[in-house]
C-alpha positions as CSV (number, residue, x, y, z in Angstrom):
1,X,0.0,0.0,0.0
2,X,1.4,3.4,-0.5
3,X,2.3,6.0,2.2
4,X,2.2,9.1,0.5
5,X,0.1,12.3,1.3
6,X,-0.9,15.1,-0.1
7,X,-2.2,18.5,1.6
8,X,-5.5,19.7,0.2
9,X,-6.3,23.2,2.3
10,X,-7.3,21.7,5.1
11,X,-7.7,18.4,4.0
12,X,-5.0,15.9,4.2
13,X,-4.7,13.0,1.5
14,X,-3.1,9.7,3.5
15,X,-2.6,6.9,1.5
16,X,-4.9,8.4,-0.5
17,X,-7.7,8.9,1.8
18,X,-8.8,11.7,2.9
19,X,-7.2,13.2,6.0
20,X,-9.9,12.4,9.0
21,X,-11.7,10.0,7.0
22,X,-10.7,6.3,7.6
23,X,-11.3,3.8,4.1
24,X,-12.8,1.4,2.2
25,X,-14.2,-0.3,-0.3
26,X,-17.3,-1.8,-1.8
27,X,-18.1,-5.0,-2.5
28,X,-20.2,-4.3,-6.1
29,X,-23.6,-5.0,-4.4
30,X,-23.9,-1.1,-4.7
31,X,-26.3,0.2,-2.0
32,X,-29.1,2.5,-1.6
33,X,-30.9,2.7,-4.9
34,X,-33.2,0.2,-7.5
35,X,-31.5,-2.7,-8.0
36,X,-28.5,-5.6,-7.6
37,X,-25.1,-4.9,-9.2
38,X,-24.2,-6.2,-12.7
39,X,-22.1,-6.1,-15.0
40,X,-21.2,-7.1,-18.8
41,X,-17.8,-8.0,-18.9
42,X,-16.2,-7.5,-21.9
43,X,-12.2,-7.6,-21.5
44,X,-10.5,-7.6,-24.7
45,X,-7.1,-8.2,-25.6
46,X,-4.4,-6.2,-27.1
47,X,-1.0,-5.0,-26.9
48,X,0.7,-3.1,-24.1
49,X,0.5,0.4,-24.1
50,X,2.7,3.3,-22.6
51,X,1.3,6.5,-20.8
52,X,1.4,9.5,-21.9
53,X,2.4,13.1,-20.8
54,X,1.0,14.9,-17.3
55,X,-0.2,17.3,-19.9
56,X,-3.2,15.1,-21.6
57,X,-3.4,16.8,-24.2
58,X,-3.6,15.4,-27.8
59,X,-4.4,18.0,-29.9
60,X,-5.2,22.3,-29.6
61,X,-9.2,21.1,-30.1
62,X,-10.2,20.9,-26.6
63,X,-10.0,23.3,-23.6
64,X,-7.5,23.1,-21.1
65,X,-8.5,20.5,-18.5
66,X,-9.7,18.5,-21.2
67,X,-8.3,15.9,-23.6
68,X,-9.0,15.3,-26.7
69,X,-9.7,11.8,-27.3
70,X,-9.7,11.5,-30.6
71,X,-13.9,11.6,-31.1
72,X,-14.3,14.1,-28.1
73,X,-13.2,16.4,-25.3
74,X,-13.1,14.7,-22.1
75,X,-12.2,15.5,-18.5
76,X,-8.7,14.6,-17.9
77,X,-10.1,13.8,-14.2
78,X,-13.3,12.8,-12.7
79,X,-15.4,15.4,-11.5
80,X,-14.5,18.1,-10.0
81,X,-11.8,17.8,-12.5
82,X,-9.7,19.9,-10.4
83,X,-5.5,18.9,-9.9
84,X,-5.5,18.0,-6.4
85,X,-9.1,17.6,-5.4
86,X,-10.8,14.4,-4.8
87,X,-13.7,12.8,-6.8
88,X,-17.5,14.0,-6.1
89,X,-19.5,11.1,-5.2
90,X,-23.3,10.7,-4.3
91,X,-24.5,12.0,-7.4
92,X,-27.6,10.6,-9.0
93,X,-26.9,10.0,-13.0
94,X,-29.6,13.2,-13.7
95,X,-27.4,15.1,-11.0
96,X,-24.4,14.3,-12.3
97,X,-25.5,15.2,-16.1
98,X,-26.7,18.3,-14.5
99,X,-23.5,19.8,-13.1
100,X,-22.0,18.5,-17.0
101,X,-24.7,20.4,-18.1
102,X,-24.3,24.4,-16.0
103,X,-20.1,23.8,-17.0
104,X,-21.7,23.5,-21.1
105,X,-20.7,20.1,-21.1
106,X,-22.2,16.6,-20.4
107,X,-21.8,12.8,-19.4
108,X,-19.8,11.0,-21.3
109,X,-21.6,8.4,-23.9
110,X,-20.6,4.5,-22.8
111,X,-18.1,4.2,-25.9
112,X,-16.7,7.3,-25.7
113,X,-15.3,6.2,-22.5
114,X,-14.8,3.0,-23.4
115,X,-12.5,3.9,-26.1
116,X,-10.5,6.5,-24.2
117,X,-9.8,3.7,-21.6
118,X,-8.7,0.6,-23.9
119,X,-7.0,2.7,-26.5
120,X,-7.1,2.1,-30.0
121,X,-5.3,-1.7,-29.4
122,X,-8.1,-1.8,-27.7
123,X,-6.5,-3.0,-24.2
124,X,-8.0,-4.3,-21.4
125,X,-6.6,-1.6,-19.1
126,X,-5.8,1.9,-19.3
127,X,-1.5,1.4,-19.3
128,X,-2.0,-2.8,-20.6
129,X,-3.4,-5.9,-21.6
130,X,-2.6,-6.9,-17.7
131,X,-4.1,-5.5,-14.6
132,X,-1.1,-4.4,-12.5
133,X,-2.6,-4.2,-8.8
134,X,-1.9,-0.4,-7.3
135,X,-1.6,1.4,-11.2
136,X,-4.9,2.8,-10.2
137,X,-6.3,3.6,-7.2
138,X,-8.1,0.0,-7.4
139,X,-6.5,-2.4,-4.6
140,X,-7.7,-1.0,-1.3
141,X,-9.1,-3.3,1.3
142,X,-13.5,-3.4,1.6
143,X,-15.0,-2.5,4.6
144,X,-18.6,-2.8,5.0
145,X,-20.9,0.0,4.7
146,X,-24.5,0.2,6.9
147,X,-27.5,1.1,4.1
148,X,-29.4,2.2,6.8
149,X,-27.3,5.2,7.4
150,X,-26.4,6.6,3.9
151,X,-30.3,6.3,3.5
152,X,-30.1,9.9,5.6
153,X,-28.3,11.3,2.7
154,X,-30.6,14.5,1.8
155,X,-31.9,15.7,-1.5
156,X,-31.4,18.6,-3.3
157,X,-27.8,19.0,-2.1
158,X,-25.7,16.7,-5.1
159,X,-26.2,20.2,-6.9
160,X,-24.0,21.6,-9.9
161,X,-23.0,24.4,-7.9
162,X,-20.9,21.9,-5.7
163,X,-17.2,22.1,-6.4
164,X,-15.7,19.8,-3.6
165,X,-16.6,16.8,-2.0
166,X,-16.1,18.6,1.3
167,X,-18.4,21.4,0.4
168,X,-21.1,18.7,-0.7
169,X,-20.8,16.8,2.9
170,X,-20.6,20.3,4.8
171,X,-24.1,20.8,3.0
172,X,-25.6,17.4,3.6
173,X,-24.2,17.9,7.4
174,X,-26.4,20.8,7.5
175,X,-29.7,19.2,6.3
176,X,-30.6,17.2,9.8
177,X,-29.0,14.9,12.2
178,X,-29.4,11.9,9.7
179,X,-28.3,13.9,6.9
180,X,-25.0,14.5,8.9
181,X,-24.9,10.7,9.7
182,X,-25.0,10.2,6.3
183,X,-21.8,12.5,5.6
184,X,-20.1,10.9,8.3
185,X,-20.7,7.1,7.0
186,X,-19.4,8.2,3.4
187,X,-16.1,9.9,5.0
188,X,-16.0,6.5,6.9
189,X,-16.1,4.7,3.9
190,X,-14.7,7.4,1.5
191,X,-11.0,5.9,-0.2
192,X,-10.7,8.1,-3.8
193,X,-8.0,9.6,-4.1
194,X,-7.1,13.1,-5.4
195,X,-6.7,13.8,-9.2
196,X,-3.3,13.6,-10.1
197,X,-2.1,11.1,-7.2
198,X,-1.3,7.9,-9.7
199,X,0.2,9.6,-12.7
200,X,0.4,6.2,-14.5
201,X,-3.1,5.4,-14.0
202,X,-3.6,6.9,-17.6
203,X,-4.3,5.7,-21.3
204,X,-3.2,7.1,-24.5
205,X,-6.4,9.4,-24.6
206,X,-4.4,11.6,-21.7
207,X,-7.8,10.4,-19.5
208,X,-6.5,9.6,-15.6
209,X,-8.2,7.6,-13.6
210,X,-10.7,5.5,-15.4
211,X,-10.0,2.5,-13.8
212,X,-10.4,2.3,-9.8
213,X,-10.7,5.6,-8.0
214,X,-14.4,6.3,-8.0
215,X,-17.0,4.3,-10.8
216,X,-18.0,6.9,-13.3
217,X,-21.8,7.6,-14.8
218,X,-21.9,7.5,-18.5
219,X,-24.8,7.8,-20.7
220,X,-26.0,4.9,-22.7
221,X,-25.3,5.0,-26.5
222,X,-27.9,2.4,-27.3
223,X,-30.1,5.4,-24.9
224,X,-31.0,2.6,-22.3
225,X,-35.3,2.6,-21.2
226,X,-37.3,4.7,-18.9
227,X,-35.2,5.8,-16.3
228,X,-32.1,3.7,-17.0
229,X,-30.2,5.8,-19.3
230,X,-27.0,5.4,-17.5
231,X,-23.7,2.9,-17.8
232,X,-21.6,3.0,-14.8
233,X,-17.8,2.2,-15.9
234,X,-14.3,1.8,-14.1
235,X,-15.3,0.6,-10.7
236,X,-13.8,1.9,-7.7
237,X,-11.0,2.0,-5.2
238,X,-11.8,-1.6,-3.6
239,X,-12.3,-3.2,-7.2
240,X,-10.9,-2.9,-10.7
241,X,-12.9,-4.5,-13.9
242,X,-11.6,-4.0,-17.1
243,X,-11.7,-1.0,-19.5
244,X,-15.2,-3.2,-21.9
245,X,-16.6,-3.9,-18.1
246,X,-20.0,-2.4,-17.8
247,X,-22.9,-2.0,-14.9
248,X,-26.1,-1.3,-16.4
249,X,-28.7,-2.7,-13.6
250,X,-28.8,1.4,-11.7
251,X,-31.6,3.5,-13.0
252,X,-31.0,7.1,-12.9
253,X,-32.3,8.0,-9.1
254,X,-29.1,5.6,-7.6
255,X,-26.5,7.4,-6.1
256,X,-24.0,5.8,-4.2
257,X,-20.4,6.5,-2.0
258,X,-18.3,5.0,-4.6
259,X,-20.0,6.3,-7.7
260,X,-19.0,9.7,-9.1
261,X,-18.5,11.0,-13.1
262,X,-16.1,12.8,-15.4
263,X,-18.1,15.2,-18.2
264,X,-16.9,15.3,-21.9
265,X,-18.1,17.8,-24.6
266,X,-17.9,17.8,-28.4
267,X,-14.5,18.6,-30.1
Protein backbone atom coordinates (compact mmCIF):
# COMPACT_ATOMS: atom_id res chain seq x y z
CA UNK A 1 0.00 0.00 0.00
CA UNK A 2 1.36 3.44 -0.48
CA UNK A 3 2.31 5.95 2.24
CA UNK A 4 2.17 9.06 0.47
CA UNK A 5 0.11 12.33 1.30
CA UNK A 6 -0.89 15.13 -0.06
CA UNK A 7 -2.19 18.51 1.61
CA UNK A 8 -5.49 19.73 0.25
CA UNK A 9 -6.26 23.22 2.32
CA UNK A 10 -7.25 21.74 5.12
CA UNK A 11 -7.71 18.45 3.98
CA UNK A 12 -4.95 15.87 4.21
CA UNK A 13 -4.67 13.02 1.52
CA UNK A 14 -3.06 9.67 3.47
CA UNK A 15 -2.63 6.93 1.53
CA UNK A 16 -4.87 8.35 -0.46
CA UNK A 17 -7.69 8.91 1.75
CA UNK A 18 -8.81 11.65 2.87
CA UNK A 19 -7.19 13.18 6.01
CA UNK A 20 -9.88 12.38 8.97
CA UNK A 21 -11.73 9.97 6.98
CA UNK A 22 -10.74 6.28 7.60
CA UNK A 23 -11.28 3.81 4.10
CA UNK A 24 -12.84 1.43 2.22
CA UNK A 25 -14.19 -0.32 -0.27
CA UNK A 26 -17.34 -1.82 -1.85
CA UNK A 27 -18.07 -5.02 -2.46
CA UNK A 28 -20.21 -4.28 -6.08
CA UNK A 29 -23.58 -5.00 -4.41
CA UNK A 30 -23.94 -1.13 -4.72
CA UNK A 31 -26.29 0.20 -2.02
CA UNK A 32 -29.15 2.54 -1.55
CA UNK A 33 -30.95 2.67 -4.92
CA UNK A 34 -33.16 0.16 -7.46
CA UNK A 35 -31.51 -2.74 -8.03
CA UNK A 36 -28.50 -5.56 -7.57
CA UNK A 37 -25.09 -4.91 -9.25
CA UNK A 38 -24.24 -6.21 -12.73
CA UNK A 39 -22.11 -6.14 -15.04
CA UNK A 40 -21.18 -7.08 -18.81
CA UNK A 41 -17.77 -8.00 -18.87
CA UNK A 42 -16.25 -7.51 -21.95
CA UNK A 43 -12.22 -7.56 -21.55
CA UNK A 44 -10.48 -7.59 -24.74
CA UNK A 45 -7.09 -8.23 -25.62
CA UNK A 46 -4.43 -6.23 -27.08
CA UNK A 47 -1.02 -5.01 -26.88
CA UNK A 48 0.73 -3.12 -24.06
CA UNK A 49 0.52 0.45 -24.14
CA UNK A 50 2.72 3.29 -22.58
CA UNK A 51 1.34 6.51 -20.81
CA UNK A 52 1.43 9.46 -21.88
CA UNK A 53 2.36 13.12 -20.77
CA UNK A 54 1.02 14.87 -17.31
CA UNK A 55 -0.18 17.29 -19.94
CA UNK A 56 -3.19 15.10 -21.63
CA UNK A 57 -3.40 16.78 -24.18
CA UNK A 58 -3.62 15.40 -27.81
CA UNK A 59 -4.43 17.97 -29.88
CA UNK A 60 -5.21 22.31 -29.58
CA UNK A 61 -9.19 21.15 -30.10
CA UNK A 62 -10.25 20.88 -26.56
CA UNK A 63 -10.03 23.33 -23.61
CA UNK A 64 -7.50 23.07 -21.12
CA UNK A 65 -8.52 20.50 -18.49
CA UNK A 66 -9.69 18.47 -21.25
CA UNK A 67 -8.34 15.92 -23.62
CA UNK A 68 -9.00 15.29 -26.73
CA UNK A 69 -9.67 11.84 -27.31
CA UNK A 70 -9.67 11.48 -30.56
CA UNK A 71 -13.87 11.57 -31.07
CA UNK A 72 -14.29 14.08 -28.07
CA UNK A 73 -13.23 16.41 -25.34
CA UNK A 74 -13.05 14.68 -22.13
CA UNK A 75 -12.23 15.54 -18.46
CA UNK A 76 -8.69 14.62 -17.87
CA UNK A 77 -10.07 13.79 -14.20
CA UNK A 78 -13.32 12.82 -12.75
CA UNK A 79 -15.43 15.44 -11.48
CA UNK A 80 -14.51 18.08 -10.01
CA UNK A 81 -11.83 17.82 -12.48
CA UNK A 82 -9.70 19.86 -10.41
CA UNK A 83 -5.54 18.88 -9.89
CA UNK A 84 -5.48 17.99 -6.39
CA UNK A 85 -9.12 17.59 -5.39
CA UNK A 86 -10.83 14.45 -4.78
CA UNK A 87 -13.73 12.84 -6.78
CA UNK A 88 -17.53 13.98 -6.11
CA UNK A 89 -19.53 11.10 -5.16
CA UNK A 90 -23.29 10.67 -4.28
CA UNK A 91 -24.53 12.02 -7.45
CA UNK A 92 -27.63 10.57 -8.96
CA UNK A 93 -26.88 10.02 -12.97
CA UNK A 94 -29.61 13.19 -13.67
CA UNK A 95 -27.37 15.05 -10.99
CA UNK A 96 -24.41 14.26 -12.34
CA UNK A 97 -25.54 15.23 -16.08
CA UNK A 98 -26.66 18.32 -14.48
CA UNK A 99 -23.51 19.83 -13.08
CA UNK A 100 -21.98 18.48 -16.97
CA UNK A 101 -24.75 20.39 -18.07
CA UNK A 102 -24.29 24.37 -15.98
CA UNK A 103 -20.12 23.85 -16.98
CA UNK A 104 -21.72 23.54 -21.12
CA UNK A 105 -20.69 20.07 -21.11
CA UNK A 106 -22.23 16.64 -20.40
CA UNK A 107 -21.77 12.76 -19.39
CA UNK A 108 -19.80 11.00 -21.28
CA UNK A 109 -21.62 8.36 -23.85
CA UNK A 110 -20.57 4.49 -22.83
CA UNK A 111 -18.11 4.22 -25.92
CA UNK A 112 -16.68 7.28 -25.65
CA UNK A 113 -15.26 6.19 -22.48
CA UNK A 114 -14.80 2.98 -23.35
CA UNK A 115 -12.48 3.94 -26.09
CA UNK A 116 -10.54 6.47 -24.16
CA UNK A 117 -9.79 3.74 -21.56
CA UNK A 118 -8.70 0.63 -23.85
CA UNK A 119 -7.03 2.75 -26.50
CA UNK A 120 -7.13 2.11 -30.02
CA UNK A 121 -5.31 -1.70 -29.40
CA UNK A 122 -8.07 -1.80 -27.71
CA UNK A 123 -6.46 -2.97 -24.19
CA UNK A 124 -8.03 -4.34 -21.41
CA UNK A 125 -6.63 -1.55 -19.12
CA UNK A 126 -5.78 1.94 -19.35
CA UNK A 127 -1.52 1.35 -19.25
CA UNK A 128 -2.05 -2.77 -20.57
CA UNK A 129 -3.43 -5.87 -21.61
CA UNK A 130 -2.56 -6.90 -17.71
CA UNK A 131 -4.06 -5.46 -14.62
CA UNK A 132 -1.09 -4.35 -12.54
CA UNK A 133 -2.58 -4.16 -8.78
CA UNK A 134 -1.89 -0.38 -7.33
CA UNK A 135 -1.62 1.37 -11.23
CA UNK A 136 -4.90 2.76 -10.15
CA UNK A 137 -6.31 3.65 -7.24
CA UNK A 138 -8.10 0.02 -7.40
CA UNK A 139 -6.49 -2.39 -4.60
CA UNK A 140 -7.72 -1.04 -1.34
CA UNK A 141 -9.12 -3.28 1.33
CA UNK A 142 -13.50 -3.45 1.60
CA UNK A 143 -15.02 -2.54 4.59
CA UNK A 144 -18.60 -2.85 5.04
CA UNK A 145 -20.91 0.03 4.69
CA UNK A 146 -24.50 0.21 6.91
CA UNK A 147 -27.46 1.08 4.10
CA UNK A 148 -29.43 2.17 6.82
CA UNK A 149 -27.29 5.25 7.35
CA UNK A 150 -26.40 6.62 3.93
CA UNK A 151 -30.31 6.33 3.48
CA UNK A 152 -30.05 9.91 5.64
CA UNK A 153 -28.31 11.30 2.72
CA UNK A 154 -30.60 14.51 1.83
CA UNK A 155 -31.92 15.70 -1.45
CA UNK A 156 -31.35 18.63 -3.32
CA UNK A 157 -27.76 18.98 -2.11
CA UNK A 158 -25.68 16.73 -5.13
CA UNK A 159 -26.15 20.16 -6.90
CA UNK A 160 -23.96 21.65 -9.94
CA UNK A 161 -23.02 24.41 -7.89
CA UNK A 162 -20.89 21.93 -5.70
CA UNK A 163 -17.17 22.09 -6.38
CA UNK A 164 -15.71 19.83 -3.61
CA UNK A 165 -16.55 16.81 -2.04
CA UNK A 166 -16.05 18.56 1.28
CA UNK A 167 -18.45 21.44 0.41
CA UNK A 168 -21.06 18.72 -0.69
CA UNK A 169 -20.75 16.84 2.92
CA UNK A 170 -20.55 20.30 4.78
CA UNK A 171 -24.09 20.82 2.96
CA UNK A 172 -25.57 17.42 3.65
CA UNK A 173 -24.18 17.86 7.43
CA UNK A 174 -26.36 20.85 7.52
CA UNK A 175 -29.67 19.18 6.34
CA UNK A 176 -30.61 17.23 9.76
CA UNK A 177 -29.00 14.92 12.18
CA UNK A 178 -29.41 11.92 9.71
CA UNK A 179 -28.28 13.95 6.95
CA UNK A 180 -24.98 14.53 8.92
CA UNK A 181 -24.86 10.71 9.70
CA UNK A 182 -25.02 10.19 6.30
CA UNK A 183 -21.82 12.46 5.64
CA UNK A 184 -20.06 10.93 8.33
CA UNK A 185 -20.75 7.13 7.04
CA UNK A 186 -19.42 8.16 3.38
CA UNK A 187 -16.11 9.90 5.03
CA UNK A 188 -16.03 6.46 6.88
CA UNK A 189 -16.08 4.68 3.93
CA UNK A 190 -14.67 7.44 1.52
CA UNK A 191 -10.97 5.93 -0.21
CA UNK A 192 -10.69 8.09 -3.83
CA UNK A 193 -7.95 9.56 -4.12
CA UNK A 194 -7.11 13.09 -5.42
CA UNK A 195 -6.75 13.81 -9.24
CA UNK A 196 -3.27 13.60 -10.05
CA UNK A 197 -2.09 11.11 -7.23
CA UNK A 198 -1.33 7.85 -9.69
CA UNK A 199 0.17 9.59 -12.73
CA UNK A 200 0.43 6.15 -14.46
CA UNK A 201 -3.12 5.45 -14.02
CA UNK A 202 -3.60 6.88 -17.65
CA UNK A 203 -4.28 5.68 -21.33
CA UNK A 204 -3.20 7.11 -24.50
CA UNK A 205 -6.37 9.35 -24.60
CA UNK A 206 -4.43 11.56 -21.72
CA UNK A 207 -7.77 10.36 -19.47
CA UNK A 208 -6.45 9.61 -15.56
CA UNK A 209 -8.24 7.57 -13.58
CA UNK A 210 -10.66 5.53 -15.41
CA UNK A 211 -10.02 2.53 -13.82
CA UNK A 212 -10.37 2.29 -9.80
CA UNK A 213 -10.75 5.62 -8.00
CA UNK A 214 -14.37 6.29 -8.00
CA UNK A 215 -17.02 4.29 -10.79
CA UNK A 216 -17.99 6.91 -13.25
CA UNK A 217 -21.79 7.64 -14.82
CA UNK A 218 -21.88 7.49 -18.47
CA UNK A 219 -24.77 7.82 -20.70
CA UNK A 220 -26.01 4.92 -22.66
CA UNK A 221 -25.31 5.00 -26.51
CA UNK A 222 -27.90 2.38 -27.32
CA UNK A 223 -30.15 5.41 -24.92
CA UNK A 224 -30.99 2.64 -22.25
CA UNK A 225 -35.27 2.58 -21.19
CA UNK A 226 -37.32 4.69 -18.90
CA UNK A 227 -35.20 5.80 -16.25
CA UNK A 228 -32.09 3.68 -16.97
CA UNK A 229 -30.22 5.80 -19.34
CA UNK A 230 -27.01 5.45 -17.47
CA UNK A 231 -23.68 2.90 -17.78
CA UNK A 232 -21.64 2.98 -14.80
CA UNK A 233 -17.77 2.22 -15.85
CA UNK A 234 -14.28 1.82 -14.11
CA UNK A 235 -15.32 0.56 -10.68
CA UNK A 236 -13.79 1.87 -7.69
CA UNK A 237 -10.98 2.04 -5.19
CA UNK A 238 -11.76 -1.64 -3.58
CA UNK A 239 -12.28 -3.23 -7.21
CA UNK A 240 -10.93 -2.90 -10.68
CA UNK A 241 -12.88 -4.53 -13.87
CA UNK A 242 -11.62 -4.02 -17.15
CA UNK A 243 -11.67 -1.00 -19.49
CA UNK A 244 -15.22 -3.24 -21.89
CA UNK A 245 -16.55 -3.91 -18.10
CA UNK A 246 -20.00 -2.40 -17.79
CA UNK A 247 -22.87 -1.97 -14.91
CA UNK A 248 -26.06 -1.34 -16.44
CA UNK A 249 -28.69 -2.68 -13.61
CA UNK A 250 -28.81 1.39 -11.71
CA UNK A 251 -31.64 3.51 -12.97
CA UNK A 252 -31.00 7.13 -12.87
CA UNK A 253 -32.34 8.04 -9.06
CA UNK A 254 -29.07 5.56 -7.56
CA UNK A 255 -26.53 7.41 -6.09
CA UNK A 256 -23.96 5.78 -4.17
CA UNK A 257 -20.38 6.46 -1.99
CA UNK A 258 -18.26 5.04 -4.58
CA UNK A 259 -20.00 6.34 -7.67
CA UNK A 260 -19.00 9.74 -9.08
CA UNK A 261 -18.46 10.97 -13.12
CA UNK A 262 -16.09 12.82 -15.45
CA UNK A 263 -18.11 15.19 -18.18
CA UNK A 264 -16.95 15.31 -21.87
CA UNK A 265 -18.13 17.83 -24.63
CA UNK A 266 -17.85 17.82 -28.41
CA UNK A 267 -14.54 18.64 -30.13
Amino acid sequence: MRSRALRLGVVVLVAGGLGLLAGCGDDGGDGAGDGAPGEVDGAAAGVDGGAVGADGGMSGRCPVGMTDTGSVCMDLHEAPNQAGAVPLVMYTFDEAEAWCGARGKRLCFDDEWTAACAGPALQAYPYGTTRVPGRCNDDKVWRVYAQSRLNGWPSGVSTPAVDSLQALLAAARARGVAAADAATHIEELYQGEAAGLNPLCVGAAGAFDLVGNVEEWTRRRSGGMTSFHGALKGRYWAESRTCQSTVTTHGDSFRFYEIGFRCCQPR
